[in-house]
N, C-alpha and C positions, 0 to 999 in steps of 0.2 A: 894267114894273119886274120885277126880276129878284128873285125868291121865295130867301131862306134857308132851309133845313130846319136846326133846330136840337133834338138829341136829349135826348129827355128825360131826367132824371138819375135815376136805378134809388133807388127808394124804399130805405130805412135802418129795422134795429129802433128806431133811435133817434127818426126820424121818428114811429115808428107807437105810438111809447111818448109822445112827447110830446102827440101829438094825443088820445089816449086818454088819457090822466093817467094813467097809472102807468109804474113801473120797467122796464127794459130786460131786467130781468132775469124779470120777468113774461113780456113780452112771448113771451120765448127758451122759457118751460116749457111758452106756449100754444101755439107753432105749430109746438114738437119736442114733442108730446104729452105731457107732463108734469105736466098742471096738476091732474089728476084728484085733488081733495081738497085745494088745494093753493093753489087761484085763487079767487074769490067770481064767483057764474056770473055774474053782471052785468058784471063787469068781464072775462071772457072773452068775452061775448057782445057787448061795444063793442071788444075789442082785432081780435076778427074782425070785426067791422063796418068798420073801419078798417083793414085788411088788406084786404081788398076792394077801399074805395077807393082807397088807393094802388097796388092790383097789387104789393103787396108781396112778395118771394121772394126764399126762404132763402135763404141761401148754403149752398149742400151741403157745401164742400169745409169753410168755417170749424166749420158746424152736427159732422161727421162728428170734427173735432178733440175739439169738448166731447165727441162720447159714446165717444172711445179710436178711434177709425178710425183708419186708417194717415194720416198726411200727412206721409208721408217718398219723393219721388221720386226715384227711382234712374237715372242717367246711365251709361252705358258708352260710352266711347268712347277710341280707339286711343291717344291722346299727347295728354295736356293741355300738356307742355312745346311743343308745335307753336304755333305763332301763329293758327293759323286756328284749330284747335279749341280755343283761347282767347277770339277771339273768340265763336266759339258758344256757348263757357260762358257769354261775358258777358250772350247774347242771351237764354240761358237764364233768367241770374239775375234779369235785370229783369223777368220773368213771374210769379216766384213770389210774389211779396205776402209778406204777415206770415204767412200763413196755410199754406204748404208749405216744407219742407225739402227741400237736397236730396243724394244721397250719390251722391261720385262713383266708378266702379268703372271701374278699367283696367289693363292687361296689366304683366308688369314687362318692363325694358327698350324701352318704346318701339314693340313690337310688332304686327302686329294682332291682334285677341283673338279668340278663339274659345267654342266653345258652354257652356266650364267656365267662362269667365267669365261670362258672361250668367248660366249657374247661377247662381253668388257672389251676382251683384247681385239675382237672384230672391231668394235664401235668407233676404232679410230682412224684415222686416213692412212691406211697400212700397204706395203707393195707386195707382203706374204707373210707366212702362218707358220711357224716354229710349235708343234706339239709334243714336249720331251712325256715318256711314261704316262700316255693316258690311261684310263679307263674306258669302261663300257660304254657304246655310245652315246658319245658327248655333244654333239651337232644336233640331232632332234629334229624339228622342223625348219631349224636354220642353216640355210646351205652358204658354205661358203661364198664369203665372195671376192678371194684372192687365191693366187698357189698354192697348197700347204703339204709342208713334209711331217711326216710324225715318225716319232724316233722311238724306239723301243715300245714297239706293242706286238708282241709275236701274233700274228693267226688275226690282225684285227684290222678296218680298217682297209682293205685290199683296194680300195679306187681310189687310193693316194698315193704316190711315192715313201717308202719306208723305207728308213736307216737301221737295225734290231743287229742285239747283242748275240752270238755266239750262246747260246745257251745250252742248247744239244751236247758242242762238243767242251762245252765248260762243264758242263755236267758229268760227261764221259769221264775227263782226266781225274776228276775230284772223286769218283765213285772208285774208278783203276786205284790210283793211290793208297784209301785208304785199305780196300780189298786187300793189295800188297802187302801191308802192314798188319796185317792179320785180323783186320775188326771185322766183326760178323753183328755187333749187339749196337747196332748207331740211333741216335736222337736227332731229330730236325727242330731248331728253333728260327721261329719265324716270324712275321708280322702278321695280324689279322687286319685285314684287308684283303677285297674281291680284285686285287689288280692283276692283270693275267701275267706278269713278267715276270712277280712273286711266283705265281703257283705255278708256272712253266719251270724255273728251276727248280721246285720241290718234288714234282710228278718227274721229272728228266733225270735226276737225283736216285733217284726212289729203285727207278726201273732199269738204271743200270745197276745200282747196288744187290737189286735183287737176282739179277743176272748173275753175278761175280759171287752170291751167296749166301749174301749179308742181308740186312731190311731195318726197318723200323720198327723198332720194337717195343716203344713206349707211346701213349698220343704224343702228339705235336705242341709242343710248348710256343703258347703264341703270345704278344702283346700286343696293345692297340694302339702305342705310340713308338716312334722308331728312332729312339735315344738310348744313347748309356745308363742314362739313368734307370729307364724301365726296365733295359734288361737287367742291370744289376740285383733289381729289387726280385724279379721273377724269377733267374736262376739262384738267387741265395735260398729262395724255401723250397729250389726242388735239389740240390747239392745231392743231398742224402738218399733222395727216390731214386734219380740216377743211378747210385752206386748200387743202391740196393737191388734193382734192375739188372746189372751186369753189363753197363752201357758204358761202349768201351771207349765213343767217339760221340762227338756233337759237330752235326752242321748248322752252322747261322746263314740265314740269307739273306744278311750284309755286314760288314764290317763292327758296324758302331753298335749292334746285338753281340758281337762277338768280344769288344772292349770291354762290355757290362761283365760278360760270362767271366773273360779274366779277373779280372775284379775281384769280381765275387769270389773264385776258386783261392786266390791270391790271398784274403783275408780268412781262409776258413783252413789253409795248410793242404788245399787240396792242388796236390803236382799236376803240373801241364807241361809235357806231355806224360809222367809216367802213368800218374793215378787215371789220366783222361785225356784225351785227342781233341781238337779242337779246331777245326777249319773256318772259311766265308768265301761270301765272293764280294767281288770288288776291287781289292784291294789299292785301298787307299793309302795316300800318301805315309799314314801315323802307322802303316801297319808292319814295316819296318823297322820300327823302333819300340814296341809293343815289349815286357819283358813276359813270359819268351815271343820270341818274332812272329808271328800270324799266319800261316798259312792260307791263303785265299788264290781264288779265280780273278786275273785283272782282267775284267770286262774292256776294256780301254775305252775309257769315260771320256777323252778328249777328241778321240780320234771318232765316236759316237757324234758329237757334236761337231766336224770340225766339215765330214763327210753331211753332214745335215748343210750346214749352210751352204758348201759347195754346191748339193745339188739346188738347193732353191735359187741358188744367183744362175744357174745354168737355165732356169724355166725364165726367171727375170729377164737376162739377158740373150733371150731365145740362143745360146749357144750348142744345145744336142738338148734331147728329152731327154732326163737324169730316169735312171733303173734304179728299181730298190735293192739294196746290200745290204751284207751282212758281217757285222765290225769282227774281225778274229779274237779269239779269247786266248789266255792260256796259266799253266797252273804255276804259282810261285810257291814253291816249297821250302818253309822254314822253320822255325825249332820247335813250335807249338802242335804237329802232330810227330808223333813215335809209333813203334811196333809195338804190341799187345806185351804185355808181361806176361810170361808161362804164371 
């Protein structure tokens, strides 16, 4: 017979108040040091007798609320209007409990932010330091002065705890795939930007593709803003290079480059997948409903965020030293790439 392990449920003040007969609010003055003159020793000296046996412990992060400690987390990251770092937030917020707030700090315009904003979001009375997708370093001469986890910065950053995406083996699948499908003549369109998590799945990309056969075969079709709009405007005057090219597949790397690219294909009669293959990563919510359906890499963007706040309440609430991970990826394949036409 096959053994369940099943975990035991973390003792409560209310537990350790009821066993002991008194108030919750006793409990909280015995074991935040309070009670001196305050508690009848008998009844301290049963409230810890029963603290014992349930292995009962604090909550730091709630405990550090009652005595004025910060329990306000601060979040910087590049574009909450983005859908991915929407999802993150969402990943985010389901960590916090009753017990943390949290303040978000980001750039105007859309930007990536740099070490004046990380300033900002230090400058307030904060218990730790939320860095989704930085950049190159962004601290400077200013050293922290709380926890901080930073989330998706592949290779950057190592004297912090880091949460980073899959991108090796998101890259792997998406280069296998298309290989499969016979393309050998592929395009990368992308964002210009120095951000390393961009140009880690374009180089991870690249080098399995050329493994399996295939390459890039045109420059890198970039733009400076990372909306549907831009790309619409950018893949409509190059439609034609493409084909002329013999380029049989385009990867985006993100989503909402890859809406634009439909778009554009869509009003000009060019077929997705026959005339041309079309992958991303991401995949976001819309990209299932995309006509045709999208094929992309889901990073899992909540699970990025959700694994973030978890480790930073573990350093808050001295409960284990959190390790850096890395979120699993994997490839959703849908009706926007096809095999090559002889």
């Amino acid at each position: 017979m096959k053994a369940t392990a099943r975990r035991r449920r973390r003792a409560t003040a209310q537990d350790v108040a009821r066993i002991a007969n008194c108030s919750v609010a006793t409990v909280s003055m015995i074991v935040n040091g309070k009670s001196a003159g305050r508690v009848n020793p008998k009844t301290e000296e049963r409230v810890w007798e029963v603290v014992r046996q349930l292995d009962y412990r604090v909550n730091s992060t709630a405990s550090a609320l009652a005595r004025g400690i910060p329990n306000t987390v601060a979040m910087v990251c590049p574009d909450p209007t983005n859908p991915f770092f929407a999802l993150v937030l969402d990943g985010v917020m389901s960590g916090l409990g009753d017990d943390l707030m949290l303040n978000l700090t980001t750039p105007s315009g859309g930007e990536d932010y740099t070490s004046l904003t990380v300033q900002r979001a230090m400058a307030g009375d904060i218990a730790g330091l939320l860095l989704a997708s930085p950049g190159q370093m962004l601290f400077g001469d200013v050293a922290p002065t709380c926890p901080v986890i930073v989330l998706d910065a592949e290779g950057q950053y190592t004297n912090f705890v880091t949460i980073n995406l899959d991108i090796a083996s998101a890259a792997h699948d998406l280069a296998a795939h298309l290989v499969d499908l016979g393309h050998r003549r592929v395009a990368y369109f992308g964002l210009e930007r120095d951000k390393e998590t961009l140009l880690h799945r374009r180089d991870e990309l690249h080098s399995d593709l050329v493994v399996g056969g295939a390459d890039f075969v045109v420059p890198d079709i970039m733009v400076k803003q990372l909306s549907v709009e831009a790309a619409h405007e950018a893949i409509a005057a190059r439609l034609e290079m493409l084909a002329n090219m013999g380029v049989t597949a385009v990867v985006c790397g993100d989503d909402l480059l890859a809406y634009g690219f439909i778009a554009a294909a869509n009003e000009r009669n060019v077929a997705i997948p026959d005339d041309i293959s079309i992958a991303s990563f991401n995949n976001l919510p819309y990209s299932a409903m995309m006509s045709p359906g999208l094929t992309s890499v889901d990073l899992s963007a909540r699970e990025l965020g959700a694994r973030a706040i978890a480790a930073l309440r573990a350093l808050l609430e001295h409960q284990s030293e959190p390790v850096s991970s890395v979120v699993p990826s994997r490839l959703v394949v849908r009706q926007s790439t096809g095999a090559v036409r002889d």
